[in-house]
C-alpha positions as CSV (number, residue, x, y, z in Angstrom):
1,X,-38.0,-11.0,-52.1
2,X,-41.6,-10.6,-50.2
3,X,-41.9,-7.5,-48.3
4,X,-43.1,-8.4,-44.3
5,X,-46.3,-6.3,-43.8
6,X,-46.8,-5.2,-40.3
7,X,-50.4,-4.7,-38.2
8,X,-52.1,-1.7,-38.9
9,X,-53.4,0.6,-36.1
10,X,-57.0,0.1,-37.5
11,X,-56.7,-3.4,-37.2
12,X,-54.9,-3.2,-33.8
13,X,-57.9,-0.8,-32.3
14,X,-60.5,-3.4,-33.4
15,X,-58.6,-6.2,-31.8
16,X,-58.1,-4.7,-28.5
17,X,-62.1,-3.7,-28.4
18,X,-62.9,-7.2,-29.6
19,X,-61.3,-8.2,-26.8
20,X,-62.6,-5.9,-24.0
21,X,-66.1,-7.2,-24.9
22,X,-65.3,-10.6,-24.7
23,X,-63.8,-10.1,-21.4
24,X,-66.5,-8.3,-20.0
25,X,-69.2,-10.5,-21.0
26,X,-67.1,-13.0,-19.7
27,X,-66.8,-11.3,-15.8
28,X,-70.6,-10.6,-16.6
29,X,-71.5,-14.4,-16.8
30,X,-69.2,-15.2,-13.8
31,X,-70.8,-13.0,-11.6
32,X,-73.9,-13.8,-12.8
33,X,-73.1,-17.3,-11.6
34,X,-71.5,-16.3,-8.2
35,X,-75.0,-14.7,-7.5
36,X,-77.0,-17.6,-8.6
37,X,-74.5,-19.8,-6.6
38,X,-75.0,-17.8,-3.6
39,X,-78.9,-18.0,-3.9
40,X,-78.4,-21.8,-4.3
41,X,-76.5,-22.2,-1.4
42,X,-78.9,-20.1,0.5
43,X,-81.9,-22.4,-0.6
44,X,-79.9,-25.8,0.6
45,X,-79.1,-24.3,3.8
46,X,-82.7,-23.3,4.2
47,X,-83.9,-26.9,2.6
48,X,-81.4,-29.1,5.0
49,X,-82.6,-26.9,8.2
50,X,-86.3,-26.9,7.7
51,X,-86.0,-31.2,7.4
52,X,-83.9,-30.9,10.6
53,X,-86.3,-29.1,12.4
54,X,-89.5,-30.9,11.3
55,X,-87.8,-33.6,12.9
56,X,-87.1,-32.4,15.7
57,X,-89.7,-30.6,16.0
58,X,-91.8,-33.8,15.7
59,X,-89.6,-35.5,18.2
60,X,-89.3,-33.2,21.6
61,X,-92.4,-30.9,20.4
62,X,-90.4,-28.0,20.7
63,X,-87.8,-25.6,18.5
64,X,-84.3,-25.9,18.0
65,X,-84.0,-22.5,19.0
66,X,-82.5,-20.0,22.0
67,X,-84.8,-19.0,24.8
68,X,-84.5,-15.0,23.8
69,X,-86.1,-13.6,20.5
70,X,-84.5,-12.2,18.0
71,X,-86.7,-9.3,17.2
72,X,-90.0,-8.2,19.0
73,X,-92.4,-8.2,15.9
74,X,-92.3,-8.9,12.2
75,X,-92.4,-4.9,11.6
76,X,-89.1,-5.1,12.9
77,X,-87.8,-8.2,11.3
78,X,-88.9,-6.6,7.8
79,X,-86.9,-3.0,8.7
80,X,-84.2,-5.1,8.8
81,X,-84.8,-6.4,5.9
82,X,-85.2,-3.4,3.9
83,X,-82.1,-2.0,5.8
84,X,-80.1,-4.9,3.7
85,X,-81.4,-4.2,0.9
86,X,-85.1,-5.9,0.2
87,X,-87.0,-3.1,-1.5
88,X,-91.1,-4.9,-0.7
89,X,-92.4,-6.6,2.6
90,X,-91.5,-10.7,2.1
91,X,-92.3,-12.0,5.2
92,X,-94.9,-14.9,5.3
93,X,-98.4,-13.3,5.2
94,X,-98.8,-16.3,8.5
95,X,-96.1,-15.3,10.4
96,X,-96.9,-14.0,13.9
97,X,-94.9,-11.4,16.1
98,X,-91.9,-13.7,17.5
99,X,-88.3,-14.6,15.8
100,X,-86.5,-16.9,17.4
101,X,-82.7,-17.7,16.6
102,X,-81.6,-21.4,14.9
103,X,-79.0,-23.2,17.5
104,X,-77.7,-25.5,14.9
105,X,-75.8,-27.3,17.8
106,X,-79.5,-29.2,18.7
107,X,-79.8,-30.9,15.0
108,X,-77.6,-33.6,13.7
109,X,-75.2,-33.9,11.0
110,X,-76.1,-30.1,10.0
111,X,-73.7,-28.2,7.6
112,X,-74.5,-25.0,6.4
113,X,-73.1,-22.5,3.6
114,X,-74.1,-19.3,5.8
115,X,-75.2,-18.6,9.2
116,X,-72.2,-19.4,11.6
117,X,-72.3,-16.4,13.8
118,X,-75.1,-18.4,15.7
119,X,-71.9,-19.0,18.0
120,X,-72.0,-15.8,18.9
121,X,-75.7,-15.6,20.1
122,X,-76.4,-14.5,23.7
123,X,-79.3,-13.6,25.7
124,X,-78.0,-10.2,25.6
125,X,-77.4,-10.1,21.6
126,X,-79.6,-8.2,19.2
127,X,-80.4,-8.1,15.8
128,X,-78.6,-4.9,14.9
129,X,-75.2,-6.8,16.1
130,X,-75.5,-10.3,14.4
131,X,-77.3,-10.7,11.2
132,X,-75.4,-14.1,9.5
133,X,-77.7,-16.6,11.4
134,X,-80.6,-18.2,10.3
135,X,-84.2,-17.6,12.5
136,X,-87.6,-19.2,12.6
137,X,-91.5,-18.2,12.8
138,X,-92.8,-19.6,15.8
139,X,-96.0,-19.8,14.5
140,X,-95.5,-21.0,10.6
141,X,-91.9,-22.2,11.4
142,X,-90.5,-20.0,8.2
143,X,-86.9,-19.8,8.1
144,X,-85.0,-16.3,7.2
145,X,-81.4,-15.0,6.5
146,X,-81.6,-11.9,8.0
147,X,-78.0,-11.1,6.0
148,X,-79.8,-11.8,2.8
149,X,-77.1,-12.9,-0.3
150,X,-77.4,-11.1,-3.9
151,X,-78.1,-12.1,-7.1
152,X,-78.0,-9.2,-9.3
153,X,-79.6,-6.2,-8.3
154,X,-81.9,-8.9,-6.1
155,X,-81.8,-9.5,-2.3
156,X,-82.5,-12.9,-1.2
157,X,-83.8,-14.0,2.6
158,X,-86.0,-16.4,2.3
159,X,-86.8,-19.6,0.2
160,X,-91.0,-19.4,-0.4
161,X,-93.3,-21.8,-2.2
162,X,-93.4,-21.7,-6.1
163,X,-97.2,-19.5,-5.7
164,X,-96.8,-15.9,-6.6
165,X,-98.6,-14.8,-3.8
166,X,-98.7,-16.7,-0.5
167,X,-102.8,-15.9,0.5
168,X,-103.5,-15.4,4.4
169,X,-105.2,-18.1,6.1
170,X,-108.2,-16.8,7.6
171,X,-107.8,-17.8,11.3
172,X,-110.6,-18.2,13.5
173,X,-111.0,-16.3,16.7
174,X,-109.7,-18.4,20.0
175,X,-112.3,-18.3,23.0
176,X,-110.5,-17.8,26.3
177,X,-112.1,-20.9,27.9
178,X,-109.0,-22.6,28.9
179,X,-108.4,-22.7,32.9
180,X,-105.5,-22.9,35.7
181,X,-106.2,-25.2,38.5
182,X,-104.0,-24.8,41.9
183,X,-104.2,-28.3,43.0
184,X,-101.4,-27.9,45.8
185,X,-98.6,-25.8,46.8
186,X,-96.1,-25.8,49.6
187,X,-93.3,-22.8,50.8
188,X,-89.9,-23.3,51.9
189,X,-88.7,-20.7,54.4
190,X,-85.1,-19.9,52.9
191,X,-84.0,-17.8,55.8
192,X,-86.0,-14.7,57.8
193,X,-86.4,-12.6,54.2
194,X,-86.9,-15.7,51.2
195,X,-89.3,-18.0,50.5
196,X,-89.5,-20.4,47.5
197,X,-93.1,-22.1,46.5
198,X,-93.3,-25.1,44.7
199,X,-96.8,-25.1,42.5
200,X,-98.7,-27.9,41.3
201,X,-101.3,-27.3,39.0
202,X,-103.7,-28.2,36.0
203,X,-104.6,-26.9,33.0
204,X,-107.8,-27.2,31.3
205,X,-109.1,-26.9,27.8
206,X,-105.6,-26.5,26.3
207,X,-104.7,-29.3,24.3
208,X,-107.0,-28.2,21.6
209,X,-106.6,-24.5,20.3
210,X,-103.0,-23.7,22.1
211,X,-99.2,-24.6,21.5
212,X,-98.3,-26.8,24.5
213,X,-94.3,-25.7,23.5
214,X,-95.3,-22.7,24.1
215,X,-96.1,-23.4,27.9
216,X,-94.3,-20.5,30.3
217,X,-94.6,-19.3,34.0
218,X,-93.5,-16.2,36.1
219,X,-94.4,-15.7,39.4
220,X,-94.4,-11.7,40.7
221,X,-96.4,-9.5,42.7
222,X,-98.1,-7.6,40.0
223,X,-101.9,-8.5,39.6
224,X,-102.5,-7.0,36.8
225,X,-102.2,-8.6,33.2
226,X,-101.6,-6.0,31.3
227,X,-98.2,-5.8,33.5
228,X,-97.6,-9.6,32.9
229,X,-96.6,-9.6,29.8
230,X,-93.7,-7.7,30.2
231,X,-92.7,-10.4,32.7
232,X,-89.5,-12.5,32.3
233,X,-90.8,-16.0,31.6
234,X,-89.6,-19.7,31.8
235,X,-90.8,-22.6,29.7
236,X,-91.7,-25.6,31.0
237,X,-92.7,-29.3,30.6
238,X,-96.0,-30.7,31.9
239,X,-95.5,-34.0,33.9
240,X,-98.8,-35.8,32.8
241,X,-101.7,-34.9,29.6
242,X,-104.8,-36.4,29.5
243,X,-106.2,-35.9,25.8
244,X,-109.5,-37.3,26.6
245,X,-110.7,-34.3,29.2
246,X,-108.6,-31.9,27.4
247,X,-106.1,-31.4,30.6
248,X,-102.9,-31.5,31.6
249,X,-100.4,-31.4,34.8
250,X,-97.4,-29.3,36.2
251,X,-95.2,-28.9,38.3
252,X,-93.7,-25.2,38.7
253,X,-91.3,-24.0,41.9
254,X,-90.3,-20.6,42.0
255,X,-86.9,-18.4,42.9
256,X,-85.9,-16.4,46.0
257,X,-88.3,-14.4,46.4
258,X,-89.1,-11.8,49.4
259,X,-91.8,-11.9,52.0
260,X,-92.2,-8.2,51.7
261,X,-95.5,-9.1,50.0
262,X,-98.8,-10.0,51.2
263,X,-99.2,-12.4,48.5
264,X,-97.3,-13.8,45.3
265,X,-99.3,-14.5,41.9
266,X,-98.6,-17.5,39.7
267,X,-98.9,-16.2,35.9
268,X,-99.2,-19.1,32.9
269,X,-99.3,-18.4,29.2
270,X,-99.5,-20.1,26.8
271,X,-99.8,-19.5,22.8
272,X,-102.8,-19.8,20.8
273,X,-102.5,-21.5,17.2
274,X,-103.2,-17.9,16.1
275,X,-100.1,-16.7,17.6
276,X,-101.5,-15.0,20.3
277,X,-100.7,-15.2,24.1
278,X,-103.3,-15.9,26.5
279,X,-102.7,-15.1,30.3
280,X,-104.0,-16.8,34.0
281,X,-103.1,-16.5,37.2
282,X,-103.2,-18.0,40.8
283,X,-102.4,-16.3,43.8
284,X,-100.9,-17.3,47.2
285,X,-101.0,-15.4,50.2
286,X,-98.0,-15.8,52.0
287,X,-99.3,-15.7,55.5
288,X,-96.9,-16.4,59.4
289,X,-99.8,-18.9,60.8
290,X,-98.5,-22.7,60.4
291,X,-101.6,-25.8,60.3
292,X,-100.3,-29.4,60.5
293,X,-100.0,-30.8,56.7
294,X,-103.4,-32.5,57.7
295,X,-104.9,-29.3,56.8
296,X,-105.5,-26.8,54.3
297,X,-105.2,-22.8,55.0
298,X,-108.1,-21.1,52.8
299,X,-108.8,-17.6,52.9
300,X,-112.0,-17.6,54.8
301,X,-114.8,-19.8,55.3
302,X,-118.6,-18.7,55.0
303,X,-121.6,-20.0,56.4
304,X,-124.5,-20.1,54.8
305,X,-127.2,-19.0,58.0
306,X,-127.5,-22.9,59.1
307,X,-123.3,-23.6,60.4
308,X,-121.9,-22.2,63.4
309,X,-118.8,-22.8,65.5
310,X,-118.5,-23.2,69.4
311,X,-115.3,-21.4,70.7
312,X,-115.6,-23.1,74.0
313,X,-114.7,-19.4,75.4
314,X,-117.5,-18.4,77.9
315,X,-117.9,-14.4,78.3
316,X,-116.0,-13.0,80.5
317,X,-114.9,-9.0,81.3
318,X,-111.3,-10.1,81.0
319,X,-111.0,-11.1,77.5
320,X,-110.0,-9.7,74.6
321,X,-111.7,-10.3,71.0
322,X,-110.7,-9.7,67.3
323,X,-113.1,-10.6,64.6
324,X,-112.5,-9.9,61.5
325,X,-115.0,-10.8,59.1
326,X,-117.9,-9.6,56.9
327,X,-121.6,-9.9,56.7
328,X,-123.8,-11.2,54.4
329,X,-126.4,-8.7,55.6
330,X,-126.7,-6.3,58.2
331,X,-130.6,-5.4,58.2
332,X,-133.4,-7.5,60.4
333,X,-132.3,-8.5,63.9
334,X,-128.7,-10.5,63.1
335,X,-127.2,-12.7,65.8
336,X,-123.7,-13.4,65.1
337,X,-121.2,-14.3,67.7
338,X,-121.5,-14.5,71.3
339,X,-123.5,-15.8,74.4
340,X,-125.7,-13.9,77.1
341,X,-128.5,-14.1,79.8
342,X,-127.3,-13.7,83.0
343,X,-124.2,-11.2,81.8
344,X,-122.0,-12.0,78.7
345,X,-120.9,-11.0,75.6
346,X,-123.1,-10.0,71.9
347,X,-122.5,-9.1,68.5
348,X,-125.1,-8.3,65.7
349,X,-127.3,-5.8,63.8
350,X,-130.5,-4.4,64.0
351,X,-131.7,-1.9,61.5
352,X,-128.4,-1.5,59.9
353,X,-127.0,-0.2,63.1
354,X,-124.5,-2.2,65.3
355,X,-125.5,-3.9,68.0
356,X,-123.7,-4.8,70.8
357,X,-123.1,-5.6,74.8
358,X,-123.8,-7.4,77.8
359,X,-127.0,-9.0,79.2
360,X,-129.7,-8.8,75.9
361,X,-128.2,-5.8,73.4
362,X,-127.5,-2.7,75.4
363,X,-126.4,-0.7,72.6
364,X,-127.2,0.1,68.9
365,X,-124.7,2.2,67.2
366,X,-123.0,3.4,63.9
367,X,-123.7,2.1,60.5
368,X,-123.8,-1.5,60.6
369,X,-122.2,-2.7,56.8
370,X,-121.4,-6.1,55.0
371,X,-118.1,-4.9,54.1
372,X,-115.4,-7.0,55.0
373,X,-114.6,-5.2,59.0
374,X,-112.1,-6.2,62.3
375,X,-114.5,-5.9,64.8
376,X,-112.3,-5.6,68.9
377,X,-114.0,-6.2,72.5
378,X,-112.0,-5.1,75.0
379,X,-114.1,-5.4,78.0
380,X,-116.9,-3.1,77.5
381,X,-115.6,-1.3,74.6
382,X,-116.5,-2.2,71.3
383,X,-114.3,-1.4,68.2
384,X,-115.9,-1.6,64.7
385,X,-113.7,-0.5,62.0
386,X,-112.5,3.2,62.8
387,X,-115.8,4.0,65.4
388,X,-115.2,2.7,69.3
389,X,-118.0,2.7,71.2
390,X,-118.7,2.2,74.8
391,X,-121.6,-0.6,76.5
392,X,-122.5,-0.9,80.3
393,X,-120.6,-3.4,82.0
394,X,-119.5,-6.5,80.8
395,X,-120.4,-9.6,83.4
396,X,-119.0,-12.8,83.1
397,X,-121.4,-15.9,82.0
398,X,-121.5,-19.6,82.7
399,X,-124.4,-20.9,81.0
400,X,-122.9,-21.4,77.6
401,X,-119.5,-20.3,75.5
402,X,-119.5,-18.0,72.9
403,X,-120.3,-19.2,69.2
404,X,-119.1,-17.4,66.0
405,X,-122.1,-17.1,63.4
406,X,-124.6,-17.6,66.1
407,X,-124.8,-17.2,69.5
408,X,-126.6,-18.9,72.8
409,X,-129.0,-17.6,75.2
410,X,-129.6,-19.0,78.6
411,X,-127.6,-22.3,77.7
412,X,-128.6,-23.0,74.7
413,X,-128.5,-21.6,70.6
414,X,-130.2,-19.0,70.6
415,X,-130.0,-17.9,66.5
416,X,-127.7,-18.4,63.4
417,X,-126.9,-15.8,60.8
418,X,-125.2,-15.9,57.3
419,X,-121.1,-14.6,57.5
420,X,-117.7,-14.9,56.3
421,X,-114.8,-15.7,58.5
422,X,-110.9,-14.4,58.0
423,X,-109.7,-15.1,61.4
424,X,-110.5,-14.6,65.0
425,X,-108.5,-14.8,68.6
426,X,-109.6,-14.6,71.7
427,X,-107.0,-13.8,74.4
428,X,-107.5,-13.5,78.8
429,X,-104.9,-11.2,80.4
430,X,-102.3,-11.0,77.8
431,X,-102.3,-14.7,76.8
432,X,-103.8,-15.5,73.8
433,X,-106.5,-18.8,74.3
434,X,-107.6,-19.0,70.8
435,X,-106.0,-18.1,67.4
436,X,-108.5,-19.8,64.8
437,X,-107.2,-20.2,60.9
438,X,-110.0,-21.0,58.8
439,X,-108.9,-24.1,56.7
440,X,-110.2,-27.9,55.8
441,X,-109.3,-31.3,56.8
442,X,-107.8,-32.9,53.6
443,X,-108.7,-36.5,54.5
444,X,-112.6,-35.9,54.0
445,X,-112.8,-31.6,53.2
446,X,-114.2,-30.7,56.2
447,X,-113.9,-26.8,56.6
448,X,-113.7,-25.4,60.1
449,X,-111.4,-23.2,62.3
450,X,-108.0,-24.5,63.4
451,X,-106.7,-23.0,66.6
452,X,-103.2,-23.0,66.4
453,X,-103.0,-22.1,70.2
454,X,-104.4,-25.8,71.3
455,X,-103.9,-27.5,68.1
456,X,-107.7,-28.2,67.6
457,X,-110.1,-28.2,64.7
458,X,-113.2,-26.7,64.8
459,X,-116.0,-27.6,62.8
460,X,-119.3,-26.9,62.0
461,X,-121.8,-27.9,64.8
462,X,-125.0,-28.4,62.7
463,X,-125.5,-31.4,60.8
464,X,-126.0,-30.7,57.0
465,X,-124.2,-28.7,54.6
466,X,-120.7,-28.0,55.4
467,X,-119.1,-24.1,55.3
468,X,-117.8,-22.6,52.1
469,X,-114.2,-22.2,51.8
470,X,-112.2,-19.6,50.1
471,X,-109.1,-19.7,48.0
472,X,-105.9,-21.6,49.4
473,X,-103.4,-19.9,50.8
474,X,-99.7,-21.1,51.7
């Protein structure tokens, strides 16, 4: 009878290692797969979502994307890369500073592998909080996982083209030649504190060099640029284009703002294809005085040494006068508002000194200037800026009324001289007889001097050229 022989432990030690090795290699090659599945994965998501967005992209000319970035520059985006675990910079080379976050919810039929916690997105969100989304370039349109997915000891967060190096493009420098037109605005008095404007304007020379989706407004008090761009800015549409002169159209109304401001200031900007933001701005003054919609408020108009208007005030020792303007020179012998002969009421220069009173120039004073100054008649005393001064007395005068940039002698215009206008008023005895708002008639652009006291326009007496008119104001 055979004898059963048993396993030895040599044999049994050899089996069991056998086996170890086959098992490891085994967990090896599965994990090995997971990681190439998971790169995969990451590559169809990124494949699917770069079709969606070309196509929509192509079809509303604009991103799939929420209003707030997701990081402020691509130093950032790439410490955030490295923080998961990328060990080299592998952000495209084209990329500019601005990441904005994928809302899936805009493209069709879109299912993903990764990147659901785009439902948890806010305005308020950062990138330190949510990380399993998927962002875009605004500039190249490169998509990124910012969560990355590992194969191996590799990161992945991006799918790049098969090159080993993408190469800069060498982008050419953008000229600043593009320009904000303020065709028309109008105000809506809220209540005694707010205001809202409504803006319609044009831009020029945009089309060609700039990203029209990247088209956004703010409107604030600050007036300088380098404080713009921290500004909180909305995007908006443009209601007409016109490719052939390089233009386009807008419509852009504002918020509640205050009226503790002299003036508000429009700001546009607008992305070059270089990535880079380029500023303008339009300012309105926000000013009590009211002209019939006829008319246009400006900010002054300026006569040119051959316009002049005729208040239709004759001098008197009763009235009151507030001129504020500014010169266009102040040496020779200048003539610029008034009417005398027999008594009455001048203003001008003469040797850069002020000259001024009843009858022909009583009184040369001060430093005459061509700085913008509120000149005030009260009887015989003569305000100019911060210096009062004193003339003989003033005697009424029927022969002519006074004229702003000129003035008559004995009945008739006596001389013109070359000025700027802000605002005058006349008043008699407490009552105010002329308030006059430099403006133009929209019908035919007439400039002149509205007196919102009688409800009259004012226009240049002289035929020929017309005033000069300053910036619109609302």
């Amino acid at each position: 009878m055979k004898k059963n022989k048993g396993i030895t432990m040599i044999s049994l030690v050899i089996t069991i290692i056998v086996l170890l090795i086959v098992t490891s290699i085994t967990i090896g090659n599965g994990l090995g797969q997971l990681g190439i599945k998971r790169v995969n994965n990451l590559y169809a998501d990124i494949e699917t979502i770069s079709t969606k967005v070309a196509e929509y992209y192509l079809k509303n000319e604009t991103l799939p994307v929420y209003d707030n970035l997701y990081v402020n520059n691509k130093q950032e985006l790439e410490e955030l890369f490295k923080k998961n675990g990328a060990t080299e910079n592998i952000t495209n080379v084209n990329d500019g500073d601005e990441y904005y976050v994928i809302n899936p919810t805009k493209l069709d039929n879109l299912t993903l592998n990764y990147g659901d916690d785009y439902k948890e997105w806010t305005n308020t969100s950062t990138s330190e909080e949510i990380q399993n989304i998927y962002i875009i370039n605004s500039v190249t349109h490169q998509i990124y996982f910012p969560h990355g997915v590992k194969s191996g000891d590799e990161y992945f967060f991006a799918r790049f083209p098969d090159e080993d190096e993408v190469t800069a493009v060498e982008l050419g420098e953008i000229e600043d030649e593009w320009n904000m037109i303020l065709d028309d605005a109008t105000k809506d008095n809220l209540n005694d504190n707010k205001i809202s404007f409504i803006a319609n304007i044009t831009l020029e020379g945009v089309i060609d060099s700039y990203n029209l989706n990247t088209l956004e407004y703010a409107w604030d008090e600050t007036d300088n640029e380098q404080e713009a761009t921290n500004l909180s800015y909305t995007k908006f549409s443009y209601n007409s284009i016109d490719e052939e002169n390089n233009q386009l159209n807008a419509s852009l109304s504002s918020k509640e703002i205050t009226t503790t401001a002299d003036h508000y200031n429009l700001w546009v900007r607008v992305m070059d294809v270089n990535g880079k933001y380029a500023y303008k701005k339009k300012s309105l003054k926000l000013s009590p005085e009211i002209v019939p919609v006829l008319f246009q408020k400006v900010e002054y108009i300026e006569s040119t040494g051959t316009q002049y208007i005729d208040t239709e005030v004759y001098p008197s020792s009763k009235l009151n006068i507030e001129l504020d303007i500014a010169l266009k020179s102040s040496e020779g012998d200048q003539k610029f508002f008034g009417s005398y002969g027999n008594g009455g009421i001048c203003l001008g220069t003469l040797n850069n000194k002020w000259r001024y009173g009843s009858n022909f120039w009583q009184m040369n004073n001060g430093t005459a200037t061509t700085d913008r100054i509120l000149i005030i008649v009260e009887g015989n005393t003569f305000t100019f800026g911060n210096d009062k001064y004193t003339a003989n007395s003033i005697s009424d005068n029927t022969e002519h009324s006074m004229l702003l940039s000129a003035i008559a002698y004995r009945g008739s215009l006596y001389s013109k001289s070359k000025m700027t206008i802000f605002k005058t008023k006349i008043s008699s005895e407490q009552n105010i007889i002329r308030d006059f708002i430099p403006c133009y008639r929209k019908s035919d652009n007439v400039k002149g001097l509205y007196d919102i006291v009688e409800g009259k326009f004012y226009t240049n007496q002289v035929t020929g050229d017309d005033f000069i008119a300053g910036e619109n104001v609302y």
